[in-house]
Every structure is written in structure tokens, then in C-alpha cells.
C-alpha positions as a LaTeX table, in Angstrom:
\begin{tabular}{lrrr}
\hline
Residue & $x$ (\AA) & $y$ (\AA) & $z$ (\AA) \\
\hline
Unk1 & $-248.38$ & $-55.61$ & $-225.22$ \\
Unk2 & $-247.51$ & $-58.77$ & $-222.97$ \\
Unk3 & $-244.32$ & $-59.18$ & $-224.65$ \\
Unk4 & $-243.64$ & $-55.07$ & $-223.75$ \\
Unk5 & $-244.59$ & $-55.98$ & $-219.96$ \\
Unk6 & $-242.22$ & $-58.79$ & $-220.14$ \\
Unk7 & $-239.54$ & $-57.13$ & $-221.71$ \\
Unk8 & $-239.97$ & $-53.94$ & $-218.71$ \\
Unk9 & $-240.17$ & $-56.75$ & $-215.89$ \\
Unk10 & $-236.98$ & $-58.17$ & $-216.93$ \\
Unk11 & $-235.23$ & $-54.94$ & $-217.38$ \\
Unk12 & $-236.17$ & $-54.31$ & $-213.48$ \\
Unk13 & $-235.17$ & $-57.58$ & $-212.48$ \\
Unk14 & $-231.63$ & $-56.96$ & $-214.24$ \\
Unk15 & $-231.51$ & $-53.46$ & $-212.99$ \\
Unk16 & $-232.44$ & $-55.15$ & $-209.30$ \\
Unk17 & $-230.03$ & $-57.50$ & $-209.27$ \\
Unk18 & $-227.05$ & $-55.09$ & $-210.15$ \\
Unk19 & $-227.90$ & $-52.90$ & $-207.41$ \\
Unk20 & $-227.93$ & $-55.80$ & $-204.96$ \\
Unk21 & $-224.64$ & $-57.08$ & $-206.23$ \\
Unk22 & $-223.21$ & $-53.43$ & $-206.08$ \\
Unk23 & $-224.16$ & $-53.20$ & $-202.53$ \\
Unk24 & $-222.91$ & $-56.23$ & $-201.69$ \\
Unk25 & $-219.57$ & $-55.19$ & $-203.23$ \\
Unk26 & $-219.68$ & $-51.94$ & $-201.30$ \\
Unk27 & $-220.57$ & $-53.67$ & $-198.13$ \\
Unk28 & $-217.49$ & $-56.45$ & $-198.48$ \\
Unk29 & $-214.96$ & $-53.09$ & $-199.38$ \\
Unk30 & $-216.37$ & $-51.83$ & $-196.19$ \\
Unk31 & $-215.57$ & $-54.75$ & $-194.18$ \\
Unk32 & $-212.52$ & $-55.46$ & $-195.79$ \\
Unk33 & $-211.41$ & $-51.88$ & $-194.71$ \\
Unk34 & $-212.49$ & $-51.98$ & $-191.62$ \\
Unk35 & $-210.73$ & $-55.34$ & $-191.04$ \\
Unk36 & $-207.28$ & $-54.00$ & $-192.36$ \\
Unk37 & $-207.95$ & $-50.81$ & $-189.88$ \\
Unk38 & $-208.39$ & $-53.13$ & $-186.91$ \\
Unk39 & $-205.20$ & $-54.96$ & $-187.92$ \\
Unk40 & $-203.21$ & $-51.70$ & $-188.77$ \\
Unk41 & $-204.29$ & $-50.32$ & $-185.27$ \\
Unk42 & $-203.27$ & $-53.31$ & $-182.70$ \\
Unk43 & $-199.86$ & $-53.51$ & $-185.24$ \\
Unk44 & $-199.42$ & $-49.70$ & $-183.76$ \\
Unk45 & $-200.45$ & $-50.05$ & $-180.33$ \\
Unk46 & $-198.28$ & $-53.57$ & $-180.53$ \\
Unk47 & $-194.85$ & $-50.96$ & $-181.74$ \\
Unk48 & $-195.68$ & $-48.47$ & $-178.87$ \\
Unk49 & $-195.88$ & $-50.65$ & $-176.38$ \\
Unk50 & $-192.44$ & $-52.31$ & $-177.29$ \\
Unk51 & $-191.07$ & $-48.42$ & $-178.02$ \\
Unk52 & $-192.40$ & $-47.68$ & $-174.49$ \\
Unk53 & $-191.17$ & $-50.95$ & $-172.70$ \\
Unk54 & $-187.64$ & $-50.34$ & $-174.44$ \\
Unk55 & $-187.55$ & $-46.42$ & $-173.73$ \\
Unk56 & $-188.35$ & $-47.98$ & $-169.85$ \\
Unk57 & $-185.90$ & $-50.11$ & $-169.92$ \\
Unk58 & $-183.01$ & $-48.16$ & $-171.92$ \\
Unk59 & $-183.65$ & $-45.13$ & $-169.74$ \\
Unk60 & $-179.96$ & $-45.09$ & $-168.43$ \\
Unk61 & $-178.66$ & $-44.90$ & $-171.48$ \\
Unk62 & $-180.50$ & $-42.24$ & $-172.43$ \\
Unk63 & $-177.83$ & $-39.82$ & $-170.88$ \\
Unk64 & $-175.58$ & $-41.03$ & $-172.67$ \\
Unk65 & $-177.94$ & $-40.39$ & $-176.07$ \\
Unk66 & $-179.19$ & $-43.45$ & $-177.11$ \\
Unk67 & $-182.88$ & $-42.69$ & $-177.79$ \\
Unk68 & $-185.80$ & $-45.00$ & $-179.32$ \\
Unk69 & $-188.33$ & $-43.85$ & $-182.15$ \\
Unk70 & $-190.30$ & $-44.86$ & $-184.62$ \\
Unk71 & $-188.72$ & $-45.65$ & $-187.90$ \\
Unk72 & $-190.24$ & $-43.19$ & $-190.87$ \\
Unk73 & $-189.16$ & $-45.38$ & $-193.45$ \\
Unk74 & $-190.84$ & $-48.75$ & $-191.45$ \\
Unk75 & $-194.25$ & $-48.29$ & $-190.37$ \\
Unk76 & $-193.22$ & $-51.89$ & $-188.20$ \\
Unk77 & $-190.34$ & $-50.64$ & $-187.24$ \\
Unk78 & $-188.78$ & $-49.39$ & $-184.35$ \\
Unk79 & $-185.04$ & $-47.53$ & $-184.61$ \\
Unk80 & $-182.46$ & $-47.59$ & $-181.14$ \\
Unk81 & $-180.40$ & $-44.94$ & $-181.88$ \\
Unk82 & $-176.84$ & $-45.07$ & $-180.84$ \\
Unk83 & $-174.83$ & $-41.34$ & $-180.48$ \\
Unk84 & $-172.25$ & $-41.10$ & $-182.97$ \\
Unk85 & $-169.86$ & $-40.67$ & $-180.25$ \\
Unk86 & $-170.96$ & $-43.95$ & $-178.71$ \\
Unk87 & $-169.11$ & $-45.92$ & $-181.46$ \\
Unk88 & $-166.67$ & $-44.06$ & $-183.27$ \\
Unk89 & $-164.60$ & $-45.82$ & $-185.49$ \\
Unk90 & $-160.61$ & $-44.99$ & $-185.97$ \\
Unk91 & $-160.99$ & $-43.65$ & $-190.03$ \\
Unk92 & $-160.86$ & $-46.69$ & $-192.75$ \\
Unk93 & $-160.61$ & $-49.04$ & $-189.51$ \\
Unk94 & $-163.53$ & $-51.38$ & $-188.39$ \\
Unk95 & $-161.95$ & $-52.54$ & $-185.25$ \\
Unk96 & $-164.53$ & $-51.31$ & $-182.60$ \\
Unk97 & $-163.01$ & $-48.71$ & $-180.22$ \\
Unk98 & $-162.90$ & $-49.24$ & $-176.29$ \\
Unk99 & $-165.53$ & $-47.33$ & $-176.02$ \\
Unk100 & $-167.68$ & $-48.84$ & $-178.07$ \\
Unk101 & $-167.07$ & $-52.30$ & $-176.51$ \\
Unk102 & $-167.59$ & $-50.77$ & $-173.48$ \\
Unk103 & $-170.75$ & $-49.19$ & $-174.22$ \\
Unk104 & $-171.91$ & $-52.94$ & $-175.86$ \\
Unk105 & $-171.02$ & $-54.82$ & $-173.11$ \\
Unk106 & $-173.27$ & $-52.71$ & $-170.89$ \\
Unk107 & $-176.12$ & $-52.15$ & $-173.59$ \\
Unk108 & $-176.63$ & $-55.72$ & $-175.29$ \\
Unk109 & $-177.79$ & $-57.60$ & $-172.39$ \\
Unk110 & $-180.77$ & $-54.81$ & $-171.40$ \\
Unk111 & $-181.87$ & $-54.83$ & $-175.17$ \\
Unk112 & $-181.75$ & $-58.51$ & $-175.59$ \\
Unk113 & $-183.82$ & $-58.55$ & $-171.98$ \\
Unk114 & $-186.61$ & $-56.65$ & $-173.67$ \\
Unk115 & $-186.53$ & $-58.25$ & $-177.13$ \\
Unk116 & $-186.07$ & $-61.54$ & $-175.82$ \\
Unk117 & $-189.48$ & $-60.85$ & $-173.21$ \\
Unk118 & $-192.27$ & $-63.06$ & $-173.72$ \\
Unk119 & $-194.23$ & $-60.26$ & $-174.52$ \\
Unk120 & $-192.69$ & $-59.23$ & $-177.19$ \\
Unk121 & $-190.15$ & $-61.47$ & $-178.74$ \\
Unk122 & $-193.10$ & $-63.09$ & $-181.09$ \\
Unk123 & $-193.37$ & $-59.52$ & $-182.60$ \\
Unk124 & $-189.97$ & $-58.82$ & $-183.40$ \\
Unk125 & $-188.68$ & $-60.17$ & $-186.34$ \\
Unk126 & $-185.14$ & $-59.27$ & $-186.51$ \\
Unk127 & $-182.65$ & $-56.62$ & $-185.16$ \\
Unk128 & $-180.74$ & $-54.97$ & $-187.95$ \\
Unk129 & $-177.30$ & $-53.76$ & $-187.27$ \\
Unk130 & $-176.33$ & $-50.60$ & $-189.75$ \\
Unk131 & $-172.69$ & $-49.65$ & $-190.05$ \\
Unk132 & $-171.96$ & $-46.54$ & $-191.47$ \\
Unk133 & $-168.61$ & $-44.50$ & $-192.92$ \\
Unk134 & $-168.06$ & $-40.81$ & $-193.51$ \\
Unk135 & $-168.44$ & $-39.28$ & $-196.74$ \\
Unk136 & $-164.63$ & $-39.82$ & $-198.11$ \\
Unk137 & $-163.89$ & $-42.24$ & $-200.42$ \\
Unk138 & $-166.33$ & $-44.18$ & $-202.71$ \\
Unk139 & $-168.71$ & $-46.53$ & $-202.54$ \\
Unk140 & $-166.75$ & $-49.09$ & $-203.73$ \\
Unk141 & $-164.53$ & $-48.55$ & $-200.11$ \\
Unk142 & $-167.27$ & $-47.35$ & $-198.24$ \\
Unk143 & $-169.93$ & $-49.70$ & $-198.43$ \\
Unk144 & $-167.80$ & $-52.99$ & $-197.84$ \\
Unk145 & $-166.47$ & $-50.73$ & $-194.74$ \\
Unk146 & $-169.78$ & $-49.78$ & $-193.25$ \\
Unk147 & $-170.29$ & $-53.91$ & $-193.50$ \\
Unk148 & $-167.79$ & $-54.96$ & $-191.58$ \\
Unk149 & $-168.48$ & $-52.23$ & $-189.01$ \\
Unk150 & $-171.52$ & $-53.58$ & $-188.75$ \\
Unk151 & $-170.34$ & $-57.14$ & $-188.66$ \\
Unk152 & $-167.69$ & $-55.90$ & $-185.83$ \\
Unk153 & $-170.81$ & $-54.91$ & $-183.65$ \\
Unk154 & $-172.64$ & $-57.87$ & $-184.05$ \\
Unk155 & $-169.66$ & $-60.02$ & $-183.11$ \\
Unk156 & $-169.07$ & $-58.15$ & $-180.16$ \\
Unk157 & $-172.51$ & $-58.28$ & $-179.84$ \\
Unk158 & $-172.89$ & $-62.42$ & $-179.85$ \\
Unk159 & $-170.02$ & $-62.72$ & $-177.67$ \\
Unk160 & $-171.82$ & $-60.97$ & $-175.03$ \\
Unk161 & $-175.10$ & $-63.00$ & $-176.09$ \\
Unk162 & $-173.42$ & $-66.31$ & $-175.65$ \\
Unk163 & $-172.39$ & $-65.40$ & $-171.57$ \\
Unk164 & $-175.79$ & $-63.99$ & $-171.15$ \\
Unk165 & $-178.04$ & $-66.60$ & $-173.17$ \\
Unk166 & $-176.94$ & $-69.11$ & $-170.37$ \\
Unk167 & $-179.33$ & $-67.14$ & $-168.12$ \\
Unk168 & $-182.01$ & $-66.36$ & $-170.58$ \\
Unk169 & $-182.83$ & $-67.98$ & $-173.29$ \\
Unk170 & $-182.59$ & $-67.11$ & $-176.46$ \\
Unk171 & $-185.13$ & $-67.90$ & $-179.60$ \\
Unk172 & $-183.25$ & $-67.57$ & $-182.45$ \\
Unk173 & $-186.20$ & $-67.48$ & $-184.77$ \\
Unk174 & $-187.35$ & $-63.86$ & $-182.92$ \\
Unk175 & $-183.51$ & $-62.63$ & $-182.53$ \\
Unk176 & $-181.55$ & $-62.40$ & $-185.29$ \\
Unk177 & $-177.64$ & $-61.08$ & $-184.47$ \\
\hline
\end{tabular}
């Protein structure tokens, strides 16, 4: 009979020990998801603050269009959206129209004001410029053409950087053009 009782005890101390072990589990799960939540959270209120400073501060050019909203694809990521008729390209050309280099000139230095801002600029990782073509042609013509749309934006972009980065400066490690 003593080695039954033994044999019982043990069986609860076994059977003890895995429930303490699986409530420690669930408690670390618990904390480990509420951790990520807190994170996930100020990472949202971080991107609305920066989409509200930059709808602020782009508000002019929001006549003229250009709008700022969350990217669906990004869920850190923030989209400026420029009109198509802001910078339209003459067909199979990437040489950016007057209007475009117009609308640049004006633009870049109140985007790079906001990116650039102390607040912010330790939260933004990179800019990204996207060039894009019409549906002709493949995508062996189109895709090298979207590029050096793209490129022909940033260049314009840099030139206007390099005048205005004499009055603010510029971390290149938060900017990316």
C-alpha cells in the first residue's frame, strides 16, 4: 500500500507541476502580446501624427491634389500622393515636364521641412520615389522607363535639396533621395 500512496503522490506532483508550467506559459504569451500591442499602438499613433503634421503642412498643395494617406500595403507607411497631372511625362520620354519642375521646386523643400523635423526624422526611414508608365509597350520598355522617371524626380529633387540643405540640415541616414 505505501508504494500505491507513493506512486499517487508523485502522479500529483507531476500533474502539479505541468499546470504551473502551463500557466506560466500562458501568462508569458499574455505578456508577450500585450507588449507587441503596446509597440504596435505608439508605431500607429507615431504614423498619424507624421500623416497629420504633413497633411498640416502640405495643405496648399492640396488644391492642387496632392493628398497624404496611409499606405494599405505598409502598415509603417505613409503614401504623398502626387495628381497625375502634376507630373506628366511627354510618352516614352523621362525628361520631367515644366510643370513638374515647377511643382518640385515648390513641393520638395515643405516635405523635406517635415521629414527632416526633429520630431520625426528618427522615424522615417526612407522616402521612396515610384515612377510609373502607361500600359503600352512591355515590361521590358516599361519598367526601365518608370526608373528613370523616377530617377528624373529625385534629381530634380536633390538639386533643390542641395540649395535648401544649406539652411537646414540634412541627416542622410533619416532621408534617403
Amino acid at each position: 500500500m505505501a508504494i500505491s500512496g507513493t506512486r499517487n503522490g508523485g502522479d500529483s506532483l507531476s500533474s502539479s507541476l505541468t499546470d504551473l508550467m502551463t500557466s506560466l506559459m500562458v501568462i508569458f504569451i499574455l505578456l508577450l502580446v500585450a507588449t507587441w500591442h503596446n509597440a504596435a499602438a505608439k508605431v500607429e499613433n507615431t504614423r498619424n501624427l507624421i500623416l497629420d503634421k504633413l497633411s498640416r503642412d502640405l495643405q496648399e498643395f492640396a488644391q492642387k491634389g496632392v493628398s497624404v494617406e496611409k499606405d494599405p500595403a505598409d502598415p509603417l507607411g505613409l503614401l504623398v500622393v502626387v495628381p497625375t497631372g502634376l507630373l506628366n511625362f511627354i510618352k516614352d520620354s523621362s525628361d520631367l515636364p515644366d510643370a513638374g519642375n515647377d511643382f518640385l521646386l515648390q513641393f520638395t523643400p515643405r516635405l523635406a521641412a517635415t521629414a527632416c523635423n526633429d520630431t520625426y526624422k528618427k522615424e522615417i526611414s526612407s522616402i521612396v520615389v515610384e515612377g510609373h508608365t502607361d500600359t503600352d509597350g512591355t515590361d521590358e520598355i516599361n519598367l526601365p522607363l518608370s526608373q528613370r522617371r523616377a530617377l528624373s524626380v529625385v534629381q530634380k529633387t536633390h538639386f533643390k535639396m542641395q540649395r535648401f540643405v544649406s539652411s537646414f540640415r540634412v541627416n542622410t541616414g533619416s532621408l534617403v533621395l
